[in-house]
Legacy VTK file of the C-alpha trace (Angstrom):
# vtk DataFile Version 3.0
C-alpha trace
ASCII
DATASET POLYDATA
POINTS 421 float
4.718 0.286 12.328
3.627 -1.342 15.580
2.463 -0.073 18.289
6.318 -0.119 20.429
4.322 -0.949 23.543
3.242 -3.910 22.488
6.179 -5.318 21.798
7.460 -4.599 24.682
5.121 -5.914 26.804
3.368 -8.621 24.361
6.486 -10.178 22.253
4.457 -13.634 22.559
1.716 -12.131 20.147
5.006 -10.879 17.955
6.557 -14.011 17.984
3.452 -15.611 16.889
2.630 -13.426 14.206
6.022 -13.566 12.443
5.171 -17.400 13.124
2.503 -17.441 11.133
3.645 -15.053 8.350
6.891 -17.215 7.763
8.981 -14.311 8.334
12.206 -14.464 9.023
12.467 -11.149 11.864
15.459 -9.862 14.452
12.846 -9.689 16.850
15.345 -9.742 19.742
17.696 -7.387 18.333
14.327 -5.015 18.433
13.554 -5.916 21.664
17.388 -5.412 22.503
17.662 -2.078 21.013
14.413 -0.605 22.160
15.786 -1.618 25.899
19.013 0.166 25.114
18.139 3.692 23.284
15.221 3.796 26.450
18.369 3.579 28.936
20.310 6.316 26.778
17.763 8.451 27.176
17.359 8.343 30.584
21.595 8.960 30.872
21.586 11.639 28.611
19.076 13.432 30.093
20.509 12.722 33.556
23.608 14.119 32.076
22.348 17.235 30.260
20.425 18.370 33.539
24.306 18.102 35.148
25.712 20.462 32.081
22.697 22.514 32.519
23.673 22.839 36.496
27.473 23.006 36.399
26.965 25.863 33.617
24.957 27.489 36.047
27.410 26.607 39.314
29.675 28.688 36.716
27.990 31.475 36.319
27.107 32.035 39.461
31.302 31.370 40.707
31.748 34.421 37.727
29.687 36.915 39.286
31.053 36.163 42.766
34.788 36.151 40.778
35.758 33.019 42.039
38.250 30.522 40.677
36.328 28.558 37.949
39.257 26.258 36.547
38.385 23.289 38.532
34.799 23.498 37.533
35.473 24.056 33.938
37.608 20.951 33.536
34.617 19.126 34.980
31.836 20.881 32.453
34.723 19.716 29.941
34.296 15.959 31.016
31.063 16.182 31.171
30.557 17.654 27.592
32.898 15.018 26.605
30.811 12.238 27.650
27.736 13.633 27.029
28.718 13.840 23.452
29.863 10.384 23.070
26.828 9.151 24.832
24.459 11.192 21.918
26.825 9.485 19.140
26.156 5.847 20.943
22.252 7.038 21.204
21.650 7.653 17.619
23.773 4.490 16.628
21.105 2.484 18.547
18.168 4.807 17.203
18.728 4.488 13.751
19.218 0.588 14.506
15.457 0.276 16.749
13.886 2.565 14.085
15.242 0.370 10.858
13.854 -2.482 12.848
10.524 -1.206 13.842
9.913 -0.110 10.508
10.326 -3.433 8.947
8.521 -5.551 11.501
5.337 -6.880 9.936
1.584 -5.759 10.452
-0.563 -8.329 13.042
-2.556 -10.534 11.755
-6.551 -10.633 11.815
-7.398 -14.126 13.781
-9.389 -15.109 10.688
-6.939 -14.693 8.229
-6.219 -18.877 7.418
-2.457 -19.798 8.512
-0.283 -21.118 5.130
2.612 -20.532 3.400
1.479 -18.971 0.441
-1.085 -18.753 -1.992
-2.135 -22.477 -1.629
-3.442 -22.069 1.298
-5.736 -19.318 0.551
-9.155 -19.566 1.019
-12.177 -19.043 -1.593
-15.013 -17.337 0.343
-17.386 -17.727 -2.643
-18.045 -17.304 -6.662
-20.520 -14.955 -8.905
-21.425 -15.347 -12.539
-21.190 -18.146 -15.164
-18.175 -19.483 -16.592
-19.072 -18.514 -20.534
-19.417 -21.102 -22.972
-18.137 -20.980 -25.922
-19.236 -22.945 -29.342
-15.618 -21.816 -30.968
-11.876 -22.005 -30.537
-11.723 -19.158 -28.334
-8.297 -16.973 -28.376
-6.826 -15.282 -25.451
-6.214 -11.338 -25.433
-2.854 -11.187 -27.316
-4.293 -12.926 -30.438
-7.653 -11.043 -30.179
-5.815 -7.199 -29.673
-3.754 -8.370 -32.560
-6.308 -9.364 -35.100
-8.521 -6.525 -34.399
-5.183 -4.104 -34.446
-6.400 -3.020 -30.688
-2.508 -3.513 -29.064
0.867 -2.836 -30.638
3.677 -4.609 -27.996
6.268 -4.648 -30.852
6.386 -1.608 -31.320
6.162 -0.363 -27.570
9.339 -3.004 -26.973
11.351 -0.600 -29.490
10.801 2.524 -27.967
10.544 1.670 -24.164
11.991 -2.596 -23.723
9.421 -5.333 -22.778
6.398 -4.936 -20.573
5.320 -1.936 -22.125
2.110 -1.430 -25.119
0.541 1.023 -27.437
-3.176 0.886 -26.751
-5.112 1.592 -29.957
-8.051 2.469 -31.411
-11.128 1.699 -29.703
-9.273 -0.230 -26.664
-8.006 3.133 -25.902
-11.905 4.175 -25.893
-12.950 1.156 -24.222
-10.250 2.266 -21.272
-11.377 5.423 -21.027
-14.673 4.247 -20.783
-13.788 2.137 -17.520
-12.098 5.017 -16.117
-15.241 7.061 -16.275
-17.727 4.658 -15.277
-15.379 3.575 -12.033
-15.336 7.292 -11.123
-18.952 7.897 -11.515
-19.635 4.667 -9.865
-17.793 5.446 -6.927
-18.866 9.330 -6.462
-22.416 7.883 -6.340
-21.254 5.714 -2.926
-20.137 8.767 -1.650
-16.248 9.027 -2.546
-14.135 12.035 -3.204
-12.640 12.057 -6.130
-8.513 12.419 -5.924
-6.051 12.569 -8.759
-2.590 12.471 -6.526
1.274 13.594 -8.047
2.922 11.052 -10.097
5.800 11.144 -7.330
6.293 11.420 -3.993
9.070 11.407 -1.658
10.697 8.597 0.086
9.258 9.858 3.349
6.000 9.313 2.178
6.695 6.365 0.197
7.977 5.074 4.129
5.050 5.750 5.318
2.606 4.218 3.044
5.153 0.975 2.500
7.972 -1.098 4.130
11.127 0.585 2.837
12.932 -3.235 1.236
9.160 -3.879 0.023
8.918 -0.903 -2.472
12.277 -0.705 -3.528
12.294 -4.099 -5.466
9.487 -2.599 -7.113
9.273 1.233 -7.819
11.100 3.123 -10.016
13.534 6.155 -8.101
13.929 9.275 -10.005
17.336 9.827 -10.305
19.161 12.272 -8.018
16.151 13.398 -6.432
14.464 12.732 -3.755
11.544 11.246 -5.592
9.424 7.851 -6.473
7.126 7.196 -9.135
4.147 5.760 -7.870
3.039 1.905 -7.716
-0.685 2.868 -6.786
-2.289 5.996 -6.070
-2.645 4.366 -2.630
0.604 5.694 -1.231
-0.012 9.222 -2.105
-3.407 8.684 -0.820
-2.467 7.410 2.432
0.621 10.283 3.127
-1.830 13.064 2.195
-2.892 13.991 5.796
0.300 13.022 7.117
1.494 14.931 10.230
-2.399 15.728 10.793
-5.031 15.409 13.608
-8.102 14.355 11.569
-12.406 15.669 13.154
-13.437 12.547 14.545
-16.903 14.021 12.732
-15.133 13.881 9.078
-14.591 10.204 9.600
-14.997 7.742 7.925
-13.139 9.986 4.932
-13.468 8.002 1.655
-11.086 8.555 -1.672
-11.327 7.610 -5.078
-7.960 7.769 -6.481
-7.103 7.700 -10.153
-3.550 7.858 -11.781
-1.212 6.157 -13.815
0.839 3.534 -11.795
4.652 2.327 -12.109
5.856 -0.900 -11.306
9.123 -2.872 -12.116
6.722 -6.311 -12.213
10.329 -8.658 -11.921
10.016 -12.028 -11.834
6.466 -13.434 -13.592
7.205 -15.650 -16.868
5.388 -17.313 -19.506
2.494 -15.615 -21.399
2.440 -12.898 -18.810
5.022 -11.104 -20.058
3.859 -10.803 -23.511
0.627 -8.858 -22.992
-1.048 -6.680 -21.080
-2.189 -8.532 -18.248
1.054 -7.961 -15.897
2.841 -4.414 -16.973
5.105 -1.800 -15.704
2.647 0.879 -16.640
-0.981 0.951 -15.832
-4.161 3.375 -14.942
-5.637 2.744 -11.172
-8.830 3.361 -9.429
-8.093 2.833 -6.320
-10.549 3.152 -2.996
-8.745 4.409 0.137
-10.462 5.045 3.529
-9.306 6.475 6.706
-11.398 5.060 9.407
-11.883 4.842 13.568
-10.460 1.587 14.631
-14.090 0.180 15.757
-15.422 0.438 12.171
-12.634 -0.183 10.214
-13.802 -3.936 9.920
-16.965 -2.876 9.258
-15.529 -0.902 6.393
-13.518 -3.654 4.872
-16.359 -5.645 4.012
-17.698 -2.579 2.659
-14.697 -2.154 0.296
-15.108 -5.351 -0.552
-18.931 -5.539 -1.466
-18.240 -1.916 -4.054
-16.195 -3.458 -5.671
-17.912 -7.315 -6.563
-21.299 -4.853 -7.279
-18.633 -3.112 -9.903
-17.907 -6.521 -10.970
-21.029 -7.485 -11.431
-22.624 -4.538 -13.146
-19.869 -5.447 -15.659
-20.464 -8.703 -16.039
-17.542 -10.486 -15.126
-17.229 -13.842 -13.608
-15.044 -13.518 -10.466
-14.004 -15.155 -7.018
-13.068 -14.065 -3.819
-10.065 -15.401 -2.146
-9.219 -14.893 1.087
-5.279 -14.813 1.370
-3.427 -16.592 3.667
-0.878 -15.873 6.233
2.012 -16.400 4.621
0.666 -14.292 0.945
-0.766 -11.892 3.091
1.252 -8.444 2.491
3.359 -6.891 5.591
1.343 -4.224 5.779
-1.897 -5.594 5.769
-3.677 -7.012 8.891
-6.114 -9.213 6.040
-6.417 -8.917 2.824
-9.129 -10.717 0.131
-8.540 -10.633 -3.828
-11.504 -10.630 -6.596
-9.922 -12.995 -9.462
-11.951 -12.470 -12.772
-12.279 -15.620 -15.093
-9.930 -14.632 -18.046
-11.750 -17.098 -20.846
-8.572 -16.982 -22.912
-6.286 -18.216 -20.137
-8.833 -21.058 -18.446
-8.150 -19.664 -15.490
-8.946 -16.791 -12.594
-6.582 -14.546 -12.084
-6.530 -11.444 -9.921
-8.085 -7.976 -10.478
-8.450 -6.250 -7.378
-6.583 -6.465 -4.082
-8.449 -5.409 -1.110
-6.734 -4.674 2.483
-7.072 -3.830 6.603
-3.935 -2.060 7.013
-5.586 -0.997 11.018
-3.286 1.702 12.101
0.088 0.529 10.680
0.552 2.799 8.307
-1.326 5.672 10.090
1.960 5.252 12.804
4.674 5.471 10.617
2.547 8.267 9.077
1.608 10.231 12.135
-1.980 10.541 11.362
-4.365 11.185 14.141
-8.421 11.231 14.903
-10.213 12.571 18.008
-13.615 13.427 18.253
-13.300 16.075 20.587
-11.092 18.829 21.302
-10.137 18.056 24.781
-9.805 14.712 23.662
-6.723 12.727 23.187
-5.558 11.670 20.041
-6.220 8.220 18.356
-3.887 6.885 15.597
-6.839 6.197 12.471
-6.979 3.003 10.721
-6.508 3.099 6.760
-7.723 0.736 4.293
-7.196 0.426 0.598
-9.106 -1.799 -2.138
-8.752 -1.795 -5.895
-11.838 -0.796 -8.163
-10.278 -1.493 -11.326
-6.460 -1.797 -12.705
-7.756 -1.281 -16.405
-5.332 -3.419 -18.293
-6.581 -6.465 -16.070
-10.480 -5.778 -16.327
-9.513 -4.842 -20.887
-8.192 -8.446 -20.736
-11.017 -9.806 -18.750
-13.579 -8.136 -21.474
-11.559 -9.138 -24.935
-11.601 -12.944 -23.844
-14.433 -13.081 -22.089
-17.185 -11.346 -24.313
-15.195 -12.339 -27.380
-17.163 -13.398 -30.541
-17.216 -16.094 -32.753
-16.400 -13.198 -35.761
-13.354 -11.908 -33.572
-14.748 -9.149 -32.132
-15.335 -8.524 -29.061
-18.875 -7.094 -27.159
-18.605 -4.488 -25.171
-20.126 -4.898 -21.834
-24.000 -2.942 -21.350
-23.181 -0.698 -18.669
-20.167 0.123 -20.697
-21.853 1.216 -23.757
-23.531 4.450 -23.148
-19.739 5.548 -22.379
-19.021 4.593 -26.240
-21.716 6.452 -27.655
-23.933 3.113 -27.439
-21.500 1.347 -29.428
-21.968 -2.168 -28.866
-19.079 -3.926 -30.410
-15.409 -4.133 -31.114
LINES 1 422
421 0 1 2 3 4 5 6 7 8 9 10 11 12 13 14 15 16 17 18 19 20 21 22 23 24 25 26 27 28 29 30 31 32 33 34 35 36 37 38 39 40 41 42 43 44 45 46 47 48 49 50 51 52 53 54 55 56 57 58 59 60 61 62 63 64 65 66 67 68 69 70 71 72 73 74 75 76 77 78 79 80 81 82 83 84 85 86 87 88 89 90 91 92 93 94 95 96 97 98 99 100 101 102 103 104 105 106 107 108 109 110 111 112 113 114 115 116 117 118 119 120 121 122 123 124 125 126 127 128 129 130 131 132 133 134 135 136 137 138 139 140 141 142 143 144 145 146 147 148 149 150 151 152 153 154 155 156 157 158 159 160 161 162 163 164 165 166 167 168 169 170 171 172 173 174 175 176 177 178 179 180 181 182 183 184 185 186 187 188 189 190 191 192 193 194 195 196 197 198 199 200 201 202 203 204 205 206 207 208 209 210 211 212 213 214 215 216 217 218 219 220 221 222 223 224 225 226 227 228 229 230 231 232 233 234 235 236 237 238 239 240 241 242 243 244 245 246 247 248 249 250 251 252 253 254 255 256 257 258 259 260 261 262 263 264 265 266 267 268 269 270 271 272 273 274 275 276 277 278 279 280 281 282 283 284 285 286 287 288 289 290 291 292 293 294 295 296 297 298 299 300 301 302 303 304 305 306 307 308 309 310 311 312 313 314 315 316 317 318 319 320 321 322 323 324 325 326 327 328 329 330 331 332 333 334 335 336 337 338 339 340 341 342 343 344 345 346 347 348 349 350 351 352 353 354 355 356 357 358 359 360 361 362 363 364 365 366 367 368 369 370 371 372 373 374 375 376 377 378 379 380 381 382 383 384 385 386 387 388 389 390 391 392 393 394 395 396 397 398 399 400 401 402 403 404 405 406 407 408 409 410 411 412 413 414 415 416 417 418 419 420
């Protein structure tokens, strides 16, 4: 949510924005009902402190047993139109608010301007391509022949999109898992494992409302949301709070399962692991003050290419543009890993400036002092690993000529020094 002064008094920098983003956005019908719910507040208020007197005028007429008929006809009108006034008033609330909470986050003046995901921008490259002196296989063939992934199977019991992890890939996740949290409780992170679920006012907060419903599963009958990324729980867990500016920067390493309806990809995708409706997340989350929160962005970013790079992987960062730039984020860069078996990067972590958009619709404050006023924090959010992405960035690219596959060094003291698959 942004800041409502700002588009009052800067719809130029709106206008642009939206511009930019190729959204399609009722700015004016914002605009239009933020001008109209201001002036209903100002009537009914007018109008309640004229109840408030009359009521009194009556009371007063009582104790002096005077004729009150004429006055209660008016307190009659009165409540009349004050009532219809408070119907018209939330009419035109619920209208500004569905607007304001759909309007877009700004966007950070380096962020390049494009339509999608063409025009994003590689900021650089680490590692070497690997060579191979074989016909190298992609994950599905190489989970198959060394019985590591069972989709069949998975399809019968739960429909496509789902898999049985097996065997020593269920190790080699595990082993991920553990080295992500110890390598992020060494930089300082608490570790967080957040509910499964949360409600749809906290989903609201962390997300634009027609954003997460194309893609999160609602528990039926209740008011209740499985989780896309721990990120959402992470960012609604001190909402409604005034935060020590002296506990700040705050810094969480969330793990959990994640749930996603993934509609849309084709091809290959949909036949392994790479792009599922059910993963394990590490996921970094920071609440920050708004003068370090770019500052803290890079930051995010550098953890998690030295992750990266401790395992080995061959990656790029990408810059997104404008227009593939999510509406909650104020700039956003992805690490795509080299998947061998596909030819191709693809990405494996997603790392974002959210500023204090989601802090807003959140209500989460900072101050540093007590006499202070309060500051709406900034939040920012980066993947460390989605595990099915970095397993199929390890089978094809430290796959051997035998079929196996090697397990990456700083991996291996997490397998009891096993070295191979």
């Amino acid at each position: 949510m942004l800041d409502p002064k700002l588009i009052k008094e800067k719809s130029q920098v709106i206008k642009d924005m939206l511009k930019v983003r190729s959204v399609d956005f009722d700015l004016e019908g914002l605009i239009d009902s933020d001008q109209k719910r201001r002036e209903f507040i100002i009537k009914t208020d007018e109008l309640r402190k004229k109840k408030n007197q009359v009521a009194l005028n009556i009371s007063e007429k009582k104790k002096r047993g005077e004729d009150i008929s004429s006055i209660l006809a008016e307190m009659k009108n009165i409540s009349e139109e004050l009532s219809k006034l408070e119907v018209d008033q939330n009419d035109i609330e619920k209208k500004y608010l569905k607007l304001a909470a759909s309007i877009p986050n700004l966007i950070h003046e380096s962020v390049p301007v494009g339509k999608d995901e063409e025009s994003n921008k590689e900021i650089k490259k680490w590692g070497n391509i690997p060579k191979f002196d074989f016909k190298i296989k992609d994950h599905i063939d190489i989970s198959e022949g060394l019985d590591l992934v069972d989709l069949e199977r998975a399809a019968k019991v739960a429909g496509a999109r789902f898999y049985y992890l097996k065997n020593d890939l269920v190790r080699l996740n595990q082993a991920l898992i553990n080295f992500g949290l110890d390598f992020l409780r060494e930089k300082g992170y608490s570790i967080v494992q957040p509910p499964y679920m949360i409600n749809r006012e906290s989903m609201e907060g962390a997300v634009i409302a027609d954003d997460f419903e194309e893609v999160i599963y609602k528990i039926d009958n209740q008011d209740l949301y499985m989780i896309g990324t721990s990120e959402h729980a992470m960012a609604a867990m001190h909402s409604k709070e005034i935060i020590e500016g002296k506990d700040i920067p705050k810094k969480y390493a969330g793990i959990s399962p994640c749930f996603r309806k993934e509609a849309g990809a084709h091809g290959r995708d949909q036949k392994g692991i790479f792009r599922v409706h059910q993963f394990d997340k590490i996921e970094q989350f920071v609440f920050s003050k708004p003068e370090d929160s770019w500052k803290e962005h890079e930051k995010l970013l550098s953890i998690a290419e030295e992750f990266y790079q401790k395992l080995e992987i061959p990656y790029r960062v990408m810059l997104l543009s404008t227009g593939d730039t999510g509406n909650i984020s104020a700039k956003t860069y992805d690490i795509e890993a080299w998947m061998a078996g596909q030819n191709a990067y693809r990405e494996i972590v997603s790392c974002s400036n959210c500023l204090e958009y989601q802090a807003r619709r959140l209500k989460i404050r900072f101050r540093d002092k007590t006499n202070e006023d309060t500051q709406y924090i900034h939040t920012l959010n980066s993947t460390l690993i989605a595990t099915t992405r970095v397993l199929v960035a390890i089978m094809e690219n430290f796959q051997t000529k035998d079929g196996h596959i090697r397990i990456p060094e700083v991996l291996q003291g997490y397998m009891g020094n096993q070295k191979e698959i």
